[in-house]
MIDOSE-1310 file (N, C-alpha, C; in nm, 2 decimals, decimal comma, always signed):
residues 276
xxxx	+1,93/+6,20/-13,00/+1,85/+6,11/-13,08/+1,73/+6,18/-13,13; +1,72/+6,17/-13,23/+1,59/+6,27/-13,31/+1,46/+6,19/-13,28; +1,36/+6,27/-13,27/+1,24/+6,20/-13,24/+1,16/+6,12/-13,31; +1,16/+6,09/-13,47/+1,13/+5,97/-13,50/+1,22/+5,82/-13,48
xxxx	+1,33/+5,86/-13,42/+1,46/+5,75/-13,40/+1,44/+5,70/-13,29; +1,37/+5,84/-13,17/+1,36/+5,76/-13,01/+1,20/+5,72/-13,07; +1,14/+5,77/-13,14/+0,99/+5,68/-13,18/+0,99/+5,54/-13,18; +1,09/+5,56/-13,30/+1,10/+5,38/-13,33/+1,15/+5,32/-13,20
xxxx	+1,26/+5,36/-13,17/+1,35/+5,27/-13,00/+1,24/+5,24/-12,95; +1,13/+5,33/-12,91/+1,04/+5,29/-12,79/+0,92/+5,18/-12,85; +0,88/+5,18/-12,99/+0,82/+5,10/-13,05/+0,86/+4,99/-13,03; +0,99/+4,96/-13,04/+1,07/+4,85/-13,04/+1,08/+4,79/-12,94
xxxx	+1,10/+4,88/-12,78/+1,10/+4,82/-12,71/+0,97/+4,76/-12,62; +0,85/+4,82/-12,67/+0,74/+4,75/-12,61/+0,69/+4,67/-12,69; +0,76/+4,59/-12,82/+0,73/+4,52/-12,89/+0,80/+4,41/-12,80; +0,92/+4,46/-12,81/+1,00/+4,31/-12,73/+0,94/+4,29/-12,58
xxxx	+0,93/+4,40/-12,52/+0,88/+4,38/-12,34/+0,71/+4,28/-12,40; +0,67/+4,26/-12,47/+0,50/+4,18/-12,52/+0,56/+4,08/-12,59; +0,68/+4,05/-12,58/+0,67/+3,91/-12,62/+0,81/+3,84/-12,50; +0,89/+3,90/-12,43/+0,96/+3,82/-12,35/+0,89/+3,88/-12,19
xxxx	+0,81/+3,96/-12,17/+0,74/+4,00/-12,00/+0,60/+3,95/-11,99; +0,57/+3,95/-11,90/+0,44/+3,94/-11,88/+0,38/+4,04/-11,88; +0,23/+4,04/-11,92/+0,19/+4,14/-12,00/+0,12/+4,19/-11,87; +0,11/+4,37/-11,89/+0,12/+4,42/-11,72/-0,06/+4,47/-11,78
xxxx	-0,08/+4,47/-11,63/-0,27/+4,50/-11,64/-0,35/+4,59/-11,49; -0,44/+4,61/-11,47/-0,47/+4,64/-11,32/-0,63/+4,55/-11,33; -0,57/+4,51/-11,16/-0,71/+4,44/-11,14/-0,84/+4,49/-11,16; -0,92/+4,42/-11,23/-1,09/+4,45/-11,30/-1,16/+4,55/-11,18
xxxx	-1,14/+4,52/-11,07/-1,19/+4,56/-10,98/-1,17/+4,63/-10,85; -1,00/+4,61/-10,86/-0,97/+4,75/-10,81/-0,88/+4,82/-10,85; -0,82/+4,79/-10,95/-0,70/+4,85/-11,05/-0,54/+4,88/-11,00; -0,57/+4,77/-10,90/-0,44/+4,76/-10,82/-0,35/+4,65/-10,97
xxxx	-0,21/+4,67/-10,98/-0,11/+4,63/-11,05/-0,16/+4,50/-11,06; -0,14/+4,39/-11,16/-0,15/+4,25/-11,17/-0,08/+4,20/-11,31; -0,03/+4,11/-11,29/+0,08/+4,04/-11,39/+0,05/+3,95/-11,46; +0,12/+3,90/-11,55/+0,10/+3,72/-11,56/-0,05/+3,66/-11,62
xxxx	-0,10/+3,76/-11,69/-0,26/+3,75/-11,73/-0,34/+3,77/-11,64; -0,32/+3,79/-11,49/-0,41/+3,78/-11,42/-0,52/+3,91/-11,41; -0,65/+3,84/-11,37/-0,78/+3,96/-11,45/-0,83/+4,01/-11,30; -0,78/+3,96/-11,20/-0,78/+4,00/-11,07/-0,68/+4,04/-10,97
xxxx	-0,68/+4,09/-10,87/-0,53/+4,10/-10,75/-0,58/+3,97/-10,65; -0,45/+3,96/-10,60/-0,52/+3,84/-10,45/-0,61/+3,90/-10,39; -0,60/+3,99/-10,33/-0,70/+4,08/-10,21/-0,83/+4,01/-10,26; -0,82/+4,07/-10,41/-0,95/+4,08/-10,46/-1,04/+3,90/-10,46
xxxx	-0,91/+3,85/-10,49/-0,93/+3,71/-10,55/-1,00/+3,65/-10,37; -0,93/+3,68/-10,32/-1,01/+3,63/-10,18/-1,10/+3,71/-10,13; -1,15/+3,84/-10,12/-1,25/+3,88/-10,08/-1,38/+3,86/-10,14; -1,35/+3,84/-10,26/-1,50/+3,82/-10,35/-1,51/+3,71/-10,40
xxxx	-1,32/+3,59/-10,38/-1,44/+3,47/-10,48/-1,42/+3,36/-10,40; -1,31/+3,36/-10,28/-1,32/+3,32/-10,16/-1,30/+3,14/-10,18; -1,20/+3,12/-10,26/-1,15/+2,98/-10,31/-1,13/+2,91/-10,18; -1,10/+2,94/-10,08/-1,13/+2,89/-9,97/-1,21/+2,81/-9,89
xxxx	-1,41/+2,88/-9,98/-1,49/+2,83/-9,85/-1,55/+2,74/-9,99; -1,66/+2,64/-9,91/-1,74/+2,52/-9,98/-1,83/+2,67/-10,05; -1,89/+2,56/-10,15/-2,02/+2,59/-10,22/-2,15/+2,51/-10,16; -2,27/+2,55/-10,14/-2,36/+2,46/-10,12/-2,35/+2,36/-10,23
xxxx	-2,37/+2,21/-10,23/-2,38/+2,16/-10,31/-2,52/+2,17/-10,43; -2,60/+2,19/-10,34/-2,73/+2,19/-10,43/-2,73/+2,39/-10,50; -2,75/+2,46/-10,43/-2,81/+2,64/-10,47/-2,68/+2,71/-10,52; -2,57/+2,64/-10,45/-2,44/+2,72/-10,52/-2,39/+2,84/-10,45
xxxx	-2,50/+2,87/-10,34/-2,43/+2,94/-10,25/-2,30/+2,94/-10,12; -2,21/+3,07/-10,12/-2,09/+3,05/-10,04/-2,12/+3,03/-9,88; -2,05/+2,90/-9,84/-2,09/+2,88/-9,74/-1,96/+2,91/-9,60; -1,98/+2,97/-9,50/-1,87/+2,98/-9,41/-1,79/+2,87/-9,32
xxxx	-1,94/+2,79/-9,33/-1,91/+2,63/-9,23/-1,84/+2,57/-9,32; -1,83/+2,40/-9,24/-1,78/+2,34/-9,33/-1,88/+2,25/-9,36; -2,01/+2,24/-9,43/-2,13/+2,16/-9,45/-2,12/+2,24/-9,52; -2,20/+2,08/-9,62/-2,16/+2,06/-9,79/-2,30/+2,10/-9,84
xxxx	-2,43/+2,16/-9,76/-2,59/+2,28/-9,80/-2,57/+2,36/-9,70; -2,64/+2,43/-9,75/-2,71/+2,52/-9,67/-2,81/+2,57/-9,62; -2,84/+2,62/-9,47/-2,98/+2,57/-9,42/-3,09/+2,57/-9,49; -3,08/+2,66/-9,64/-3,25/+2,69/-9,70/-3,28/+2,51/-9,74
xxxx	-3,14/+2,46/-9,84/-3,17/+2,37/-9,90/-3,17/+2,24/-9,80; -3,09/+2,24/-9,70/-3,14/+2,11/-9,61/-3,29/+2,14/-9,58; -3,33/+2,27/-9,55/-3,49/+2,27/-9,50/-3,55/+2,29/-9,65; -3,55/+2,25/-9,78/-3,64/+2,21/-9,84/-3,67/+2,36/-9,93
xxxx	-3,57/+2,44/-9,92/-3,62/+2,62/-9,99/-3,57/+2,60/-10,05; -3,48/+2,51/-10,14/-3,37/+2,56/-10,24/-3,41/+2,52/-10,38; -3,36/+2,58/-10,51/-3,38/+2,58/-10,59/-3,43/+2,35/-10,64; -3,54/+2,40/-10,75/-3,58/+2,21/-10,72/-3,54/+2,22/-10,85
xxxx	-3,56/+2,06/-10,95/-3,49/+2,03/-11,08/-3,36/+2,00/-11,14; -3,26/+2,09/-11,04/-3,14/+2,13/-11,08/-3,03/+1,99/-11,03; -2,92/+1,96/-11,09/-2,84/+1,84/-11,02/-2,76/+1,94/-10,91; -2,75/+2,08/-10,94/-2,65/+2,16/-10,91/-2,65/+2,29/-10,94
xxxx	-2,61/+2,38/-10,85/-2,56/+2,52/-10,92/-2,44/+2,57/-10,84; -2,40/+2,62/-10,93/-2,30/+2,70/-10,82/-2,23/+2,87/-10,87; -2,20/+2,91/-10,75/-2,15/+3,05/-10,79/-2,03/+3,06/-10,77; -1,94/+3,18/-10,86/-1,81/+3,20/-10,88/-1,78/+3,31/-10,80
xxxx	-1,82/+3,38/-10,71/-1,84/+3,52/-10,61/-1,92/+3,53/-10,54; -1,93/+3,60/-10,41/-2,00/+3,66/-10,32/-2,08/+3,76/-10,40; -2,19/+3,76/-10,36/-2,26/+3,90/-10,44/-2,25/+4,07/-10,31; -2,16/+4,11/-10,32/-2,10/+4,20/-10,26/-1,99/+4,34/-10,27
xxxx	-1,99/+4,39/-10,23/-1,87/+4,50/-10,26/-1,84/+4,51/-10,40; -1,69/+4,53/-10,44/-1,65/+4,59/-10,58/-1,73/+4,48/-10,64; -1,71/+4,36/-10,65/-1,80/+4,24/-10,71/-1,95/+4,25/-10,78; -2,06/+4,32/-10,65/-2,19/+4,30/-10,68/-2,15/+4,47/-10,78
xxxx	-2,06/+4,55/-10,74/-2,08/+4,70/-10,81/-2,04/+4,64/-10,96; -1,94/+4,56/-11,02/-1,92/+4,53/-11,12/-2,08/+4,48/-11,23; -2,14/+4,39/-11,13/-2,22/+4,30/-11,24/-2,29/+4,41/-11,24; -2,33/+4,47/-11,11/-2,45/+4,62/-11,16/-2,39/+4,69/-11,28
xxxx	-2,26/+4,71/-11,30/-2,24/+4,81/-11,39/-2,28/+4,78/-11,49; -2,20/+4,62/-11,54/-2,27/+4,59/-11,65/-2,43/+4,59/-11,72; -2,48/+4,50/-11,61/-2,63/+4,50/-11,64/-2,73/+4,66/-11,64; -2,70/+4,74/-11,57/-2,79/+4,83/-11,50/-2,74/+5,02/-11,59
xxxx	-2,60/+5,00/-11,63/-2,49/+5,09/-11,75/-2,45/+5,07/-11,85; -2,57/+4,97/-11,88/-2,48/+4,93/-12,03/-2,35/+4,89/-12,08; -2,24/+4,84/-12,00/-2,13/+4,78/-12,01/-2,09/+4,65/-11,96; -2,15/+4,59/-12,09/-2,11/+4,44/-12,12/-1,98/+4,42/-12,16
xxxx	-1,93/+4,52/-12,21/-1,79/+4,49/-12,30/-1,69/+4,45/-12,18; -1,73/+4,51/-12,01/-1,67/+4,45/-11,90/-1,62/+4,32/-11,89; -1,74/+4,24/-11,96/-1,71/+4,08/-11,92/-1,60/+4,02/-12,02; -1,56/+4,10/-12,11/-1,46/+4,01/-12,21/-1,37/+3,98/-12,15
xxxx	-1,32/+4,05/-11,98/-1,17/+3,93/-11,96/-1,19/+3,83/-11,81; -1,33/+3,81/-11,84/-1,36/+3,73/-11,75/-1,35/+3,58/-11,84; -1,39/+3,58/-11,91/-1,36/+3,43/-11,97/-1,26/+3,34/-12,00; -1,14/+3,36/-11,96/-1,03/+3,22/-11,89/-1,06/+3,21/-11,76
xxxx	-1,09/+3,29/-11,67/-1,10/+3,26/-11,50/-1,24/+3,21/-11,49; -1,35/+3,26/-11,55/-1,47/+3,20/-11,52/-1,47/+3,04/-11,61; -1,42/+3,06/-11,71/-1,43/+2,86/-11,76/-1,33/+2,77/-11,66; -1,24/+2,83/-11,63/-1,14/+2,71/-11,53/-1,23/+2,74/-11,41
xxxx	-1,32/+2,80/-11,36/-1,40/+2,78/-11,22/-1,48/+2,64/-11,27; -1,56/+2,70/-11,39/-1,65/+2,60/-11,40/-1,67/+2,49/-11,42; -1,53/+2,44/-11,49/-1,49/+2,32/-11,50/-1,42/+2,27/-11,35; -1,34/+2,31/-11,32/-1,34/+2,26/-11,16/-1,46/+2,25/-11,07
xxxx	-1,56/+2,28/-11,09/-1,69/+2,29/-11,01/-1,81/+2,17/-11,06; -1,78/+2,18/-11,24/-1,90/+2,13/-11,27/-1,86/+2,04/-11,38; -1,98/+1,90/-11,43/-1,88/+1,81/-11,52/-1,97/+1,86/-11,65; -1,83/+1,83/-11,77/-1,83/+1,92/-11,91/-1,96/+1,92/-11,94
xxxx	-2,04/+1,99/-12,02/-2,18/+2,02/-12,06/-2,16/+1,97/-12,25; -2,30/+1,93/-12,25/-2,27/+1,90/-12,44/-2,33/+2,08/-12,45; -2,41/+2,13/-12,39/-2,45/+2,26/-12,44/-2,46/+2,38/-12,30; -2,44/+2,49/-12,35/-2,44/+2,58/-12,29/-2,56/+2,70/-12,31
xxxx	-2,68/+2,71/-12,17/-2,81/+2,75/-12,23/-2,80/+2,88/-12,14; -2,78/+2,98/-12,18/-2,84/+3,14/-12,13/-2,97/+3,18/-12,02; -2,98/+3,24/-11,95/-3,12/+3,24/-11,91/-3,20/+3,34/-11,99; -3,27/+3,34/-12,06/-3,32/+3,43/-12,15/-3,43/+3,60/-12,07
xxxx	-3,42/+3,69/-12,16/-3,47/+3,80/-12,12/-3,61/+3,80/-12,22; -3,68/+3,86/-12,18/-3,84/+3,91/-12,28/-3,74/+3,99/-12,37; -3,83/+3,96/-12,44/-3,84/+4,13/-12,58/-3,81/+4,27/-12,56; -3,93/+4,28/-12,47/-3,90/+4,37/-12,39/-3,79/+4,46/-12,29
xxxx	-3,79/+4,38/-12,18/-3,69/+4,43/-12,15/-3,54/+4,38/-12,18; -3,51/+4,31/-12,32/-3,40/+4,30/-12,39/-3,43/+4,45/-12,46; -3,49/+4,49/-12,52/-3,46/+4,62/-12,60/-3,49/+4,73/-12,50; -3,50/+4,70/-12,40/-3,46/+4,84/-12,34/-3,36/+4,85/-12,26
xxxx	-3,28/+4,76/-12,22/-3,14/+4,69/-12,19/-3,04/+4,68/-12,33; -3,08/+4,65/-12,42/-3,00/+4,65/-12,53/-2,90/+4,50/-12,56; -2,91/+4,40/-12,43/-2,83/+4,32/-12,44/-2,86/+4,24/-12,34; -2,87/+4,07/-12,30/-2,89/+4,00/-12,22/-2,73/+4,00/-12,15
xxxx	-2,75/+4,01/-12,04/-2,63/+3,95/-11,97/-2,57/+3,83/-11,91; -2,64/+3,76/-11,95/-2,69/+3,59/-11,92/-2,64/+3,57/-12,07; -2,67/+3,62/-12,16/-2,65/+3,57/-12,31/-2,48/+3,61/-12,32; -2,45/+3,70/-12,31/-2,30/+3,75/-12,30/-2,20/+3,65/-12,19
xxxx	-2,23/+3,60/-12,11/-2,14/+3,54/-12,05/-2,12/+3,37/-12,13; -2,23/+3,36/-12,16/-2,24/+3,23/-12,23/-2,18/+3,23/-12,33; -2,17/+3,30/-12,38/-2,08/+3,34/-12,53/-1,96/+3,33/-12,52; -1,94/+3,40/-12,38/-1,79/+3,41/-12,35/-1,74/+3,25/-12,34
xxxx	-1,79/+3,17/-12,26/-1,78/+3,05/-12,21/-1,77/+2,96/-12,33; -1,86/+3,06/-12,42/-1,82/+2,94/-12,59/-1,73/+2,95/-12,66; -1,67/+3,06/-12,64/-1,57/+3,10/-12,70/-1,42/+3,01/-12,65; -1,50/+3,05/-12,52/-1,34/+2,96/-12,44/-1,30/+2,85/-12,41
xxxx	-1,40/+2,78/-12,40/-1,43/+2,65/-12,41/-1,44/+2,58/-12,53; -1,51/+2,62/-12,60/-1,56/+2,57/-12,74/-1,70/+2,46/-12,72; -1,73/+2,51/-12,58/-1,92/+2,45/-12,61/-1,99/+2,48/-12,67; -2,07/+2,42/-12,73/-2,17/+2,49/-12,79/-2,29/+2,60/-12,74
xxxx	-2,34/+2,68/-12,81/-2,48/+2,72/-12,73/-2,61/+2,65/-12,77; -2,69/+2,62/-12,69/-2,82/+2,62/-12,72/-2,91/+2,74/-12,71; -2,97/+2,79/-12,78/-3,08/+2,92/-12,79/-3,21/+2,90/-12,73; -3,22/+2,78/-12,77/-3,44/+2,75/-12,78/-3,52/+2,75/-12,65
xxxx	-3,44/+2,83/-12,51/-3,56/+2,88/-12,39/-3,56/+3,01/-12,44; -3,66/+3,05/-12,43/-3,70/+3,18/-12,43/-3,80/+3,24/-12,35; -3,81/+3,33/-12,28/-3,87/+3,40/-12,18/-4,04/+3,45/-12,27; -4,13/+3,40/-12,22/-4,22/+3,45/-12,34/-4,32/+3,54/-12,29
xxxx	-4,32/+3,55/-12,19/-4,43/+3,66/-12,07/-4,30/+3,76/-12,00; -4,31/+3,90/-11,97/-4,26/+3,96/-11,91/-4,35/+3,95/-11,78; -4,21/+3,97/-11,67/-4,23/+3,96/-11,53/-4,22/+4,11/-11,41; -4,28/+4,11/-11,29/-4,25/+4,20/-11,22/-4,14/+4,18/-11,19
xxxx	-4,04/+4,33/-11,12/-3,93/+4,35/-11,09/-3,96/+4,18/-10,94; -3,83/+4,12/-10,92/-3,84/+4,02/-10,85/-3,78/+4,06/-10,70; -3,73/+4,20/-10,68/-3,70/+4,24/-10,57/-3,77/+4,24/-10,46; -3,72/+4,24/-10,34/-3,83/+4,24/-10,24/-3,94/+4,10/-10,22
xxxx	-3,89/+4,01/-10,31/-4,04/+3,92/-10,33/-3,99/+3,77/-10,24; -4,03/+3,71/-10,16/-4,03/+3,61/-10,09/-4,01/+3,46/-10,22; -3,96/+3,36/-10,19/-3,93/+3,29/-10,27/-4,06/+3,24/-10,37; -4,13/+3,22/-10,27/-4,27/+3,14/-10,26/-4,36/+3,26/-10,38
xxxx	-4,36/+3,40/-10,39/-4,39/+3,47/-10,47/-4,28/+3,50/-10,55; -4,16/+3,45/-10,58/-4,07/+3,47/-10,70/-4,15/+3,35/-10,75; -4,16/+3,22/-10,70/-4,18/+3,10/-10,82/-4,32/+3,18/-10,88; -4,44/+3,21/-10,78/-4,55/+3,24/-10,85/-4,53/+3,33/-10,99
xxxx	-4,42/+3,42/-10,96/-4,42/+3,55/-11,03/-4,34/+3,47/-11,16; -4,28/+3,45/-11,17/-4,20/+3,30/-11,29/-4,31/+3,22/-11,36; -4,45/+3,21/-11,32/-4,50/+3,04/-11,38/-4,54/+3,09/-11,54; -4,55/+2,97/-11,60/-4,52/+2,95/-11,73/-4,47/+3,12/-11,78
xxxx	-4,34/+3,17/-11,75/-4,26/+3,25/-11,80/-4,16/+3,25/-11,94; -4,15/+3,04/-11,89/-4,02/+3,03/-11,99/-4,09/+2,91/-12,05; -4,03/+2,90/-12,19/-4,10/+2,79/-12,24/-3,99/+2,77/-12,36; -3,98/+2,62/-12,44/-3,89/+2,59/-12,55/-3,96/+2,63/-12,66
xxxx	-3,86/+2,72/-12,75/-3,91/+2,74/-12,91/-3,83/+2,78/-13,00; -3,84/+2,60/-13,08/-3,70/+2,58/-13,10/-3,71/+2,46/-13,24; -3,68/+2,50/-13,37/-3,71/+2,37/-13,47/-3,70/+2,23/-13,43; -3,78/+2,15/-13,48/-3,74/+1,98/-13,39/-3,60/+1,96/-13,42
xxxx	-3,48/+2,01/-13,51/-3,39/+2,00/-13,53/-3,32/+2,05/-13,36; -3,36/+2,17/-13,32/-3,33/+2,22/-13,19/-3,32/+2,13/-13,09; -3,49/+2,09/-13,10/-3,54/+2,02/-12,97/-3,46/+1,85/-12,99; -3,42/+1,82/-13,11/-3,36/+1,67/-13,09/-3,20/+1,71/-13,02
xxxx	-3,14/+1,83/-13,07/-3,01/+1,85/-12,98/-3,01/+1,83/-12,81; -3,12/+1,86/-12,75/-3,15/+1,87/-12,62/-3,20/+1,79/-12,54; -3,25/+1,67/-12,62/-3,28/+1,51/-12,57/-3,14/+1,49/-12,54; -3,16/+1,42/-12,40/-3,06/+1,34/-12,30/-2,91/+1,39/-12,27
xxxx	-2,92/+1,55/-12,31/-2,77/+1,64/-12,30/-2,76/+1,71/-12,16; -2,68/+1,69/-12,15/-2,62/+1,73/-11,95/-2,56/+1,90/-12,04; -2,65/+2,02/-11,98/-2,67/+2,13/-11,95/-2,62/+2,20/-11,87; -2,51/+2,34/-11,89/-2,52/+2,45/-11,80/-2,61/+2,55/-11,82
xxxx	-2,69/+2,59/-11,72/-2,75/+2,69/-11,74/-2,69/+2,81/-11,68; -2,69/+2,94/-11,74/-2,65/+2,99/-11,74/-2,69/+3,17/-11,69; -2,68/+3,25/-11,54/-2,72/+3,38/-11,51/-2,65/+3,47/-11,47; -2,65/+3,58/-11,44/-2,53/+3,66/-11,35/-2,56/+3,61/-11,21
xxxx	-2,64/+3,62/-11,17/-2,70/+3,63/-11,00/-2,80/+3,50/-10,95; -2,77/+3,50/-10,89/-2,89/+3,37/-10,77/-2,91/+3,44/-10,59; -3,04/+3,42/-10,61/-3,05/+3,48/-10,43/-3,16/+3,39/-10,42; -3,32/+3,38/-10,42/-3,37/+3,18/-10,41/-3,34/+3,09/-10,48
xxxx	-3,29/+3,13/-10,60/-3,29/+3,01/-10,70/-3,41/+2,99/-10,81; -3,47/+3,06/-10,78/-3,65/+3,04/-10,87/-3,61/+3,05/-10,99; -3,56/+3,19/-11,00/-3,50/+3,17/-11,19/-3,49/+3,02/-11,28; -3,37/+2,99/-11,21/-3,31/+2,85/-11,28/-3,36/+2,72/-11,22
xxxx	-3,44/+2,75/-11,09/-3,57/+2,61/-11,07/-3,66/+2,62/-11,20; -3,71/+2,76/-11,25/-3,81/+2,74/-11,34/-3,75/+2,67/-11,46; -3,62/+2,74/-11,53/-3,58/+2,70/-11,66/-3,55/+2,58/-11,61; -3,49/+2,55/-11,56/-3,43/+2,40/-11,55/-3,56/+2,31/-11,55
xxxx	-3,67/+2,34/-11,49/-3,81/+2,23/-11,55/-3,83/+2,22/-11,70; -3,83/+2,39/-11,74/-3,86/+2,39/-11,87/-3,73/+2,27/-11,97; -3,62/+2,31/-11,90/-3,53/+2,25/-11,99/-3,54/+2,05/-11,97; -3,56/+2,04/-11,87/-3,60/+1,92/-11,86/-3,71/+1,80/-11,92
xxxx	-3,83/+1,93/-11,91/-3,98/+1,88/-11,97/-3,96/+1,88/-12,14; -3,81/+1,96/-12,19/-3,80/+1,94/-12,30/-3,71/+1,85/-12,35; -3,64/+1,76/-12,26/-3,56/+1,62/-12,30/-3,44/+1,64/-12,26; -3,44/+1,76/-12,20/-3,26/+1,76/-12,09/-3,23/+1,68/-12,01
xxxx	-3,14/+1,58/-11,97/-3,13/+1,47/-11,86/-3,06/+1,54/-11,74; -2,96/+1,64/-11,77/-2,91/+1,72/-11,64/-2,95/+1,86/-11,65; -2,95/+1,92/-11,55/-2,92/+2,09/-11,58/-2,83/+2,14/-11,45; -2,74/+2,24/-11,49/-2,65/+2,22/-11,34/-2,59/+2,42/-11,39
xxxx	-2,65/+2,48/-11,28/-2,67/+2,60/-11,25/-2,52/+2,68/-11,27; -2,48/+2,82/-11,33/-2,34/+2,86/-11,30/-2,39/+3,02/-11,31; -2,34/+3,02/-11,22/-2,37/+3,23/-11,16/-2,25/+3,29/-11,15; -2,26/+3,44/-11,18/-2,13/+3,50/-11,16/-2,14/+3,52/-10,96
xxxx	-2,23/+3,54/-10,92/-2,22/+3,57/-10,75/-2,34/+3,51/-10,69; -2,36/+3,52/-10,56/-2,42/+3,46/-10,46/-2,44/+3,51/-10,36; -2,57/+3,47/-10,26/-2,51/+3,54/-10,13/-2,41/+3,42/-10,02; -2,38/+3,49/-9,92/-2,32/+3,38/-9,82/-2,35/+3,35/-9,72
xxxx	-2,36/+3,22/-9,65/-2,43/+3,22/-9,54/-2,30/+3,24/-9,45; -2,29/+3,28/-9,34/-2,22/+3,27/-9,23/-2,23/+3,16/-9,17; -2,08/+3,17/-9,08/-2,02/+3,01/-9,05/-2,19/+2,99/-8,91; -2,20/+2,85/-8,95/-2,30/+2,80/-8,80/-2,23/+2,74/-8,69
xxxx	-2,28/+2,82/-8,58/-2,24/+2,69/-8,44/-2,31/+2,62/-8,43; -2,35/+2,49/-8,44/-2,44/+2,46/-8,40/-2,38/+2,29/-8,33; -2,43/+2,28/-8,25/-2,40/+2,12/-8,21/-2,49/+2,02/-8,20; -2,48/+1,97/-8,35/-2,59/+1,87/-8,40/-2,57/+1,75/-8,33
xxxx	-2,47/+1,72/-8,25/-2,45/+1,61/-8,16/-2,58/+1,64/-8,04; -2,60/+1,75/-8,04/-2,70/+1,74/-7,93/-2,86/+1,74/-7,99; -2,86/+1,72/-8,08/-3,01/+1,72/-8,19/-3,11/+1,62/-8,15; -3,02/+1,48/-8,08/-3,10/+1,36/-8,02/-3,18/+1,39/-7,96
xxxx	-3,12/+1,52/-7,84/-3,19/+1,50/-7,71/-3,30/+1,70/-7,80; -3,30/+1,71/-7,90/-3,40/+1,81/-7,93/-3,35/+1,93/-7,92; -3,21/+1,97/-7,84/-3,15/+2,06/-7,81/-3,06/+2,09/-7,97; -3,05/+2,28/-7,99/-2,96/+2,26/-8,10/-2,89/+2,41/-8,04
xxxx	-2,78/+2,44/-7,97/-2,67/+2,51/-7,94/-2,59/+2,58/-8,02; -2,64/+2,72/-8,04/-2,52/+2,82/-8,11/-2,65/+2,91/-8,17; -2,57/+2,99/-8,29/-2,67/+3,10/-8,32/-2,62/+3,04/-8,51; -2,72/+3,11/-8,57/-2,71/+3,12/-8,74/-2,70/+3,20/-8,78
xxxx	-2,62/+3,28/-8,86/-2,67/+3,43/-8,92/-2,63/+3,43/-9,05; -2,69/+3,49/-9,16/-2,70/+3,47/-9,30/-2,74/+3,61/-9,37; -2,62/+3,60/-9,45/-2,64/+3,75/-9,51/-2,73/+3,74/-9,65; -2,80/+3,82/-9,63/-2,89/+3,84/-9,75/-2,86/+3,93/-9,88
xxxx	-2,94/+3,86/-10,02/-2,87/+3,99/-10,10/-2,97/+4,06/-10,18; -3,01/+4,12/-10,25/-3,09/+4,25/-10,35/-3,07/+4,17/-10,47; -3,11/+4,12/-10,58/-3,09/+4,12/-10,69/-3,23/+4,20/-10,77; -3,19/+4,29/-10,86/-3,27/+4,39/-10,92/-3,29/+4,32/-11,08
């Protein structure tokens, strides 16, 4: 067979294998074999996004027990304003190395085959939004980043969904790095950060519309406590949080049946995460 003849044969046949096979791929994250569109492997699908365990209801953090908060938010630390957040991953292993790459190397173009798997989370987790709001970056450190990564996922979610975006928070003070910083000095380091500005054309879209807001990461929540005021004090009726990861708390013993008598039995342990 002459080589433009086996050319064409083999043209032909991965023409036909793309329209009667499933289209072959390796998982995002560890490039193990995956079929069938899928943008992950199982391993992966349970180590990092752990369909198994609850979400806090309120911070969106992965929880090990079976209680429906988490101790910050039953004791009063958890993000305020919000109806809800929740996260789609542990912020950990290949997981937390992915969003770093994006944010921290310049490769956003990563997130383009996240968006079938992240809108069917979000829609199973959260009820439909009339708009979809970004968490916004300064000026600043958007041009020296070159790209919001909070704005890019949203995009993606508009794409796939077909929500709309809303634009009009904008970050209008740059902030210290928030690492290392106790919750209580993340809000301080946040106040009037974010603010609406936005034609009254804008601002009448955002009267009485149930909101996702929109970031990579959550570790107190302060971020999307603050927007979510802002978004609210500008005529938002809901705001309800969606993150690519989280941290997790580990399962609790505790035996609240004995809480009557003041006694509380078992240990708590809670992993903590870095967001940079």
């Amino acid at each position: 067979m002459s080589g433009s003849i086996f050319s064409l044969w083999q043209d032909i046949k991965d023409l036909a294998r793309s329209l009667l096979y499933d289209k072959e791929s390796a998982c995002l994250l560890c490039e193990t074999h995956v079929s069938g569109g899928q943008v992950f492997c199982d391993d992966c699908k349970q180590t990092y996004f752990r369909p198994d365990l609850n979400r806090c209801s309120h911070c969106g953090k992965l929880l090990e027990s079976q209680h429906t908060e988490c101790e910050d938010c039953v004791a009063g630390r958890g993000p305020k304003g919000m109806e809800q957040a929740v996260a789609w991953g542990h912020y950990t292993g290949a997981w937390r190395e992915f969003i770093q790459n994006v944010k921290f190397k310049s490769q956003p173009y990563l997130l383009k085959q996240l968006g079938p798997p992240l809108g069917d989370f979000a829609l199973r987790h959260l009820p439909p939004p009339h708009w979809i709001v970004p968490v916004p970056l300064h000026d600043e450190r958007l041009g020296e980043r070159g790209f919001n990564q909070a704005a890019a996922m949203a995009s993606l979610l508009h794409w796939e969904l077909g929500i709309p975006l809303w634009e009009g928070l904008h970050r209008v003070q740059p902030t210290a790095p928030q690492v290392g910083l106790s919750r209580k000095e993340r809000l301080h380091n946040l106040e009037s950060v974010f603010q609406i500005v936005s034609s009254s054309r804008g601002l009448k879209q955002i009267q009485g519309a149930r909101v996702w807001l929109i970031d990579d990461v959550t570790t107190t929540g302060a971020t999307l406590e603050h927007c979510a005021k802002v978004l609210k004090r500008g005529g938002a009726a809901q705001v309800y949080g969606l993150v690519l990861a989280a941290g997790l708390e580990k399962g609790q013993k505790k035996d609240y049946s004995a809480s009557e008598f003041g006694v509380i039995i078992g240990s708590d342990r809670r992993e903590s995460v870095t967001i940079f």
